[in-house]
VMD Tcl script that draws the C-alpha trace (Angstrom):
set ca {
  {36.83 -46.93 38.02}
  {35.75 -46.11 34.55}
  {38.59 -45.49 32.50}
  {37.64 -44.21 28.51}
  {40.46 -45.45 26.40}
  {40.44 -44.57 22.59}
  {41.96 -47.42 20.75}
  {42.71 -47.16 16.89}
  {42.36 -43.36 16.60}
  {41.40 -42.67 12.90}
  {41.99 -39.65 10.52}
  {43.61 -36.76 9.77}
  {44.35 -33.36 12.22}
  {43.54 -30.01 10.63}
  {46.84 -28.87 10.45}
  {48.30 -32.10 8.80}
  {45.47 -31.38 5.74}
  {46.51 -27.80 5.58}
  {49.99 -29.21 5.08}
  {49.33 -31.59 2.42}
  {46.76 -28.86 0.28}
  {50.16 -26.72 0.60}
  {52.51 -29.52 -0.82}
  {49.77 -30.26 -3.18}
  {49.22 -26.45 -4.37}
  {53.02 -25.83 -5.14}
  {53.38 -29.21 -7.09}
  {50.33 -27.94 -9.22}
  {52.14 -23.91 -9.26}
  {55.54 -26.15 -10.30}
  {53.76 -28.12 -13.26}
  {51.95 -24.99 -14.26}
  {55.02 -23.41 -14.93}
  {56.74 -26.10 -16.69}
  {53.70 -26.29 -19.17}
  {54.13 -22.16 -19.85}
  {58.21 -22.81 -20.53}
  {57.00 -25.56 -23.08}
  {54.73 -23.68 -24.50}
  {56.81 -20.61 -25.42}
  {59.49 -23.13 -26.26}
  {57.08 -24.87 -28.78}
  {55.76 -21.49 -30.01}
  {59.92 -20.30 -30.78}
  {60.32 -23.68 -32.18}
  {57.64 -23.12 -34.59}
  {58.64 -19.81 -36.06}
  {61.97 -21.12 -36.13}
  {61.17 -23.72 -38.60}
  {58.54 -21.47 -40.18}
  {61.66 -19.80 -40.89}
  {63.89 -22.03 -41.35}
  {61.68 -23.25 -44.41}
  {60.65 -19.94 -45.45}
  {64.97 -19.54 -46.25}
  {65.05 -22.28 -48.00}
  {62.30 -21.88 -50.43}
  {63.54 -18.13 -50.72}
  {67.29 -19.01 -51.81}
  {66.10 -22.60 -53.81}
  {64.15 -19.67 -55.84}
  {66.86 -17.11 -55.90}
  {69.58 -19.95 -57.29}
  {67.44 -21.28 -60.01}
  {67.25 -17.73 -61.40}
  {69.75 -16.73 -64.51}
  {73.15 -15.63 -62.89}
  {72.20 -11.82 -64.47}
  {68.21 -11.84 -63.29}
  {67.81 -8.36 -61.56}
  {66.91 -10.25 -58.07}
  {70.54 -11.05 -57.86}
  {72.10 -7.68 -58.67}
  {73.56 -5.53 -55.72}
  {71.31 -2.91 -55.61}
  {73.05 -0.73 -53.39}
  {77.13 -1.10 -54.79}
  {77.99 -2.42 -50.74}
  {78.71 -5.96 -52.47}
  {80.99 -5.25 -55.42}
  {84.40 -4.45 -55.49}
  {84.83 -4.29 -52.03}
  {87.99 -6.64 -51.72}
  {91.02 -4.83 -54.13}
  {93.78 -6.84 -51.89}
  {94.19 -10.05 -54.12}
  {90.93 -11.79 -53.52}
  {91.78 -12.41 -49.48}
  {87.93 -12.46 -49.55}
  {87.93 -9.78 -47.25}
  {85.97 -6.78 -47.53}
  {88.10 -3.77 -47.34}
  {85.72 -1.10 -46.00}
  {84.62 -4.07 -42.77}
  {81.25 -3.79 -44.44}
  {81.04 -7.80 -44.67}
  {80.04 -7.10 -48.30}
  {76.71 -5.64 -47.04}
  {75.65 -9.38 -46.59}
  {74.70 -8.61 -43.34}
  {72.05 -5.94 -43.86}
  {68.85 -7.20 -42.65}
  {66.43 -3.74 -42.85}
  {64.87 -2.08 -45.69}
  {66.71 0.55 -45.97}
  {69.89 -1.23 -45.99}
  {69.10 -4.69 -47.84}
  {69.39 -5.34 -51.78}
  {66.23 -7.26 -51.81}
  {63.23 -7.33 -49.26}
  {59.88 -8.84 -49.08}
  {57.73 -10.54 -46.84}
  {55.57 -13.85 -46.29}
  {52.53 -13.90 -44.15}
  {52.44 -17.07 -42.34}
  {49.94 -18.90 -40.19}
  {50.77 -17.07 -36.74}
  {53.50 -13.87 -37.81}
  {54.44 -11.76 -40.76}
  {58.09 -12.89 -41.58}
  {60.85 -10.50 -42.91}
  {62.93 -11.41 -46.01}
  {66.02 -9.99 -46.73}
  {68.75 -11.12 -49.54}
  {71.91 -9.66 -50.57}
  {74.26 -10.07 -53.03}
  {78.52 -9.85 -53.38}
  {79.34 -9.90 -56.98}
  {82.29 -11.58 -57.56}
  {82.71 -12.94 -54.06}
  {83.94 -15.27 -53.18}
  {85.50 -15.27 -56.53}
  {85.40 -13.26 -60.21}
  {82.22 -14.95 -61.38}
  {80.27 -15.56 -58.67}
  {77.88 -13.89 -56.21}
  {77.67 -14.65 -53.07}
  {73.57 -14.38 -51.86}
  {72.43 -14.35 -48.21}
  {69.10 -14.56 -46.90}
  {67.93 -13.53 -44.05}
  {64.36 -14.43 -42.46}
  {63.45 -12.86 -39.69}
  {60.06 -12.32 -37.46}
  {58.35 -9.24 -37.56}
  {56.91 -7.26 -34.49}
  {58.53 -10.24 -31.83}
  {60.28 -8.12 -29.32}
  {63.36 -9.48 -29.76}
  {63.90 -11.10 -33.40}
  {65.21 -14.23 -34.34}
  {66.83 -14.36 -37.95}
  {67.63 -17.22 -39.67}
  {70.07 -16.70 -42.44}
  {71.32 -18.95 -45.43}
  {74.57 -18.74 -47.90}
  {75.12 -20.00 -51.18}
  {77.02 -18.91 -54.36}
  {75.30 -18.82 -57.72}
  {78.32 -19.06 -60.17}
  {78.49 -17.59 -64.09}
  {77.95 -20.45 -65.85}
}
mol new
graphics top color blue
foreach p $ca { graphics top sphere $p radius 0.5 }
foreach p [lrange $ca 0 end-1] q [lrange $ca 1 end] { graphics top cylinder $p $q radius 0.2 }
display resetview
């Protein structure tokens, strides 16, 4: 009697490789996508502080200006007298003083910076006399131009009369 025993049977069956290329494909798929979502998420991040920066050195230049420089007038009367009720610092035609009008038609100031990656939007307006007599209140508002949906960044401050 010649009995053929196989002792110590070595390697892998076809379908037990087909499994593990399988596990192996959708952990690559998996880490593929993660490093898209980082990438966009990098990319907002960047034209968010782009942005960011871009307000900052907009208003920095718009408060060291004379309180009467034409930059900080309200060029289109939706800042000034707009509160009559006993300065509530409210703006009696719901208009927000205008300080929320971020397109060229409908800002007091616009003008744009050309940055490394996108053209950014800037927009400033002014409330004379808001939030007191003597004061204007200035927004600006950065925004990116041509992203599909816009992200604006926008700064306060008041410049006084002094």
């Amino acid at each position: 009697m010649n009995i053929i025993t196989h002792k110590n049977k070595k390697g892998f069956t076809l379908i037990e490789v087909l499994i593990a290329i399988t596990v192996f494909a959708i952990g690559i798929l998996a880490v593929a996508k993660m490093q898209i979502t980082a990438m966009n998420g990098n990319s907002f991040a960047r034209y968010m502080t782009d942005a960011s920066n871009i307000a900052q050195d907009e208003m920095e230049k718009l408060l060291a200006l004379d309180y009467n420089n034409v930059l900080l007038n309200d060029t289109n009367g939706d800042g000034t007298n707009k509160d009559t009720d006993p300065r509530d610092g409210i703006d009696d035609t719901g208009n927000d003083f205008g300080l929320n009008n971020d397109t060229i038609d409908s800002a007091d100031h616009y003008s744009q910076y050309q940055g490394a990656v996108t053209l950014y939007n800037i927009f400033w307006n002014i409330a004379v006399d808001e939030p007191t007599t003597g004061n204007k209140h200035i927004r600006v508002i950065v925004s990116c131009a041509g992203k599909k949906s816009p992200k604006e960044i926008r700064l306060d401050a008041v410049k006084a009369d002094i």
